[in-house]
N, C-alpha and C positions, 0 to 999 in steps of 0.2 A: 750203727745197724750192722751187727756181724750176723752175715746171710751166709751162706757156703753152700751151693747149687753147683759146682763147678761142672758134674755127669749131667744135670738138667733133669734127675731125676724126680726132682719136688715140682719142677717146670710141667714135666706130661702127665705127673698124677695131679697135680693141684693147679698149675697156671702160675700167675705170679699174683704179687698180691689184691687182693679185692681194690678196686678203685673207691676213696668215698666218695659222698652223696657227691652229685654233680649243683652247683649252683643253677646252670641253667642247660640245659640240652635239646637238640633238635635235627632238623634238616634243610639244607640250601641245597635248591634245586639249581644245578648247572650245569649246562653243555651237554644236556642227554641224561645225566645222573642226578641222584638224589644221595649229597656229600652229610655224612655223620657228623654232628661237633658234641662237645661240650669243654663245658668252663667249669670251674673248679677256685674258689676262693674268692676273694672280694675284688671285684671287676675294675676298683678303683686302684688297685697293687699291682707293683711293675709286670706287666703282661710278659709270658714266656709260652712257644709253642713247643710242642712236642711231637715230632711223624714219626711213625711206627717202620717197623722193614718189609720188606715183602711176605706175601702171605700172611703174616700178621694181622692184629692191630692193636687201636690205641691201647684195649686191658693191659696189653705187654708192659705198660709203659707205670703198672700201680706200684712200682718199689720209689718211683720218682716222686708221683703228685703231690702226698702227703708230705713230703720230705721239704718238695718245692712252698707250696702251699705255709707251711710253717716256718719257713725262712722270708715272709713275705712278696712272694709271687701266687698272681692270678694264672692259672695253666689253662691252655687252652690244647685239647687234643681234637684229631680229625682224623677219620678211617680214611683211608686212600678211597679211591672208587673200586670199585669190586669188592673190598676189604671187608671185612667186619659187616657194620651197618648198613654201608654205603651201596649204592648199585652202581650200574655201566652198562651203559649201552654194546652194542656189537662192533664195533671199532677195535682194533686191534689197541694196546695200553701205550702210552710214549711216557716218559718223564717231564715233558713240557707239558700234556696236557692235564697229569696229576695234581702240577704246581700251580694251573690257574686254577683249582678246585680250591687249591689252599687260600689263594686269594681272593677267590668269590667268598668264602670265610668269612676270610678277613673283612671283606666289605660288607657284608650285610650284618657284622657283630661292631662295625664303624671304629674299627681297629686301627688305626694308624701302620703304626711303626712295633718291630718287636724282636725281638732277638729267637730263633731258631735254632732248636736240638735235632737234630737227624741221626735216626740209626740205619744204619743200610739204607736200604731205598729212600728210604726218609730220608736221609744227609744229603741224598743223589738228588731230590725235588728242593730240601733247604740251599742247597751250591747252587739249582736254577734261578732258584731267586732272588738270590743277593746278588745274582748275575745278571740279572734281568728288571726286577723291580732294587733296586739297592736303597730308594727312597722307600722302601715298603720294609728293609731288614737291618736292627740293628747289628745283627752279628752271626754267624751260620757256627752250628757246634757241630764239626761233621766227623762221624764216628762209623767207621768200619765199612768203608764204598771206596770207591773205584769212579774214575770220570772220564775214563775210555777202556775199550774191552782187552789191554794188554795191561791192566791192573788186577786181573784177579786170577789164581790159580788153579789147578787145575780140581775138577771135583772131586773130592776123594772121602767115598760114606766113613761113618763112625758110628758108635751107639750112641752117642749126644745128638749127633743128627738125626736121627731117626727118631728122636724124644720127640723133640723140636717137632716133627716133622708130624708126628701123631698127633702133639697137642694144638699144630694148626689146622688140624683135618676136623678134631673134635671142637674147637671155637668155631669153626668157619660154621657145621653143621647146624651148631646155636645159634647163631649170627644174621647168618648171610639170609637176603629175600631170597635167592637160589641154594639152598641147603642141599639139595640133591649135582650141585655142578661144580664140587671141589674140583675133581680131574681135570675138567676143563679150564678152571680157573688157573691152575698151577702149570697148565699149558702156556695160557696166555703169559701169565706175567714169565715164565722161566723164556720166553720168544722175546719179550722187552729185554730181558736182564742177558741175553745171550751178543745182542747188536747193542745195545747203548748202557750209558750215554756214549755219549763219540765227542768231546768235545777237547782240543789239541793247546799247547802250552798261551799261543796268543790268546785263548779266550780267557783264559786262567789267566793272564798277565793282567785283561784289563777288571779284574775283580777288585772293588773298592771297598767291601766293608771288613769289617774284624774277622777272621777265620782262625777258629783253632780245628785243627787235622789231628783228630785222637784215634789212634792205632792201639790192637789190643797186642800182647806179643805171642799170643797163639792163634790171631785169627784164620778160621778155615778157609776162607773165601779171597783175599785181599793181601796183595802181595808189601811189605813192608818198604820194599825201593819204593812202590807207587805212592805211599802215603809220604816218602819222604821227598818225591818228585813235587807232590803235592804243596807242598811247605813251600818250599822252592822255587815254585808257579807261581806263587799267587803272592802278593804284594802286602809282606809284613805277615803272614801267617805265623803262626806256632805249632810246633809240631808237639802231642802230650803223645808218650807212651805209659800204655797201663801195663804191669807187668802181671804174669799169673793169671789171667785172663786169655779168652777166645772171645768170636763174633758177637756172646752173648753175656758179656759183663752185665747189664743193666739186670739180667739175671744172675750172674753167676755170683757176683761181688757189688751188690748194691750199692752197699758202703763208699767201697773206694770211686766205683761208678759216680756217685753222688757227688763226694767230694771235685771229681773235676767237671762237673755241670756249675757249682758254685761260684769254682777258678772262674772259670768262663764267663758266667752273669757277672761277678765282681769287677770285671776288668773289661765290660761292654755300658754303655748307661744310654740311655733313651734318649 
């Protein structure tokens, strides 16, 4: 898959790639919200989830499905709450309450066990879980987050950002049951992403499943000590560096992106 988005300028005119058909899709109603799913390939093939980053969602995620999908994985994606599909209530947003959305999911699709791709926010709710449910993950693929607020740096615009930044304003428009309350929306979550997560090296210490910590080497957001703190913390981690990349490999460099989701599935099993 040679893609080359590296400006994100195929990202804000076009999006990324179309998702196919979904095998089954719907809504779980949970804790105030109504959480987006769908599944993608035959429900009987090793299950693999996918969480999108902030402001996002799961479309973000179509350079992966097809890819997954045809290497024999069932994908299952899920819009955060406010996200995409998804709604939320008036509650301020936390990363713990995102993560039992994911697991309401999981339960009412009678999901066992599954290994976990996170991108940004998404990696930051995939790390809660295998922190928290570890019987419920086989493995967290965390890419491009931060697990307390002295991991990320300081914000600095570019014209990638600002692609980015239009073509989440224009999905959200299409998306969202609140299509008129972008502003709002990018309040709340940038008030999450400002205070959390918070969580300190003992918690990370007692993480028991597979962790690969994949850093891109130009990420805007995410300081490279932190993701190497990261490894470090956490009990057998692997640290993957992508090179040639920023926040948005899975856009920018599908390809390579691809390739180490594969690493990852290979060397986790059910």
């Amino acid at each position: 898959m040679k893609i080359f988005d590296d400006d994100l300028a195929h990202f804000e005119a076009h999006g990324a790639k179309p998702l196919p058909a979904a095998s089954d899709q719907g809504y779980v109603d949970h804790d105030g919200a109504r959480i987006w799913y769908a599944t993608y390939g035959d429900r009987a093939d090793a299950p693999v989830i996918l969480l999108h980053g902030g402001l996002g969602h799961s479309g973000n995620w179509g350079y992966q499905v097809s890819e997954l999908v045809g290497s024999g994985h069932c994908v299952l994606l899920v819009d955060s709450r406010g996200h995409g599909r998804s709604t939320r209530d008036t509650r301020a947003y936390t990363y713990e309450l995102i993560a039992s959305d994911v697991l309401a999911v999981m339960d009412a699709l009678h999901l066992e066990r599954a290994p976990i791709v996170g991108w940004s926010d998404g990696a930051c709710i995939a790390m809660i879980l295998g922190m928290k449910f570890p019987e419920r993950v086989v493995g967290v693929f965390f890419f491009g987050c931060n697990m307390d607020p002295s991991g990320t740096k300081e914000f600095a615009p570019s014209p990638a950002l600002d692609r980015c930044f239009k073509r989440h304003a224009k999905d959200y428009a299409e998306l969202s049951a609140t299509p008129d309350e972008f502003d709002a929306f990018v309040r709340a979550v940038g008030e999450m992403m400002k205070t959390q997560p918070n969580y300190d090296a003992r918690d990370l210490a007692d993480i028991c499943v597979p962790v690969a910590i994949v850093q891109s080497e130009h990420d805007e957001f995410i300081k490279l000590e932190h993701a190497e703190y990261l490894a470090r913390s956490i009990p057998g981690a692997e640290l993957i560096l992508l090179p040639g990349v920023s926040h948005f490999a899975p856009l920018q460099r599908p390809g390579e992106f691809n390739r180490a989701i594969r690493y990852f599935l290979d060397n986790v099993a059910l």
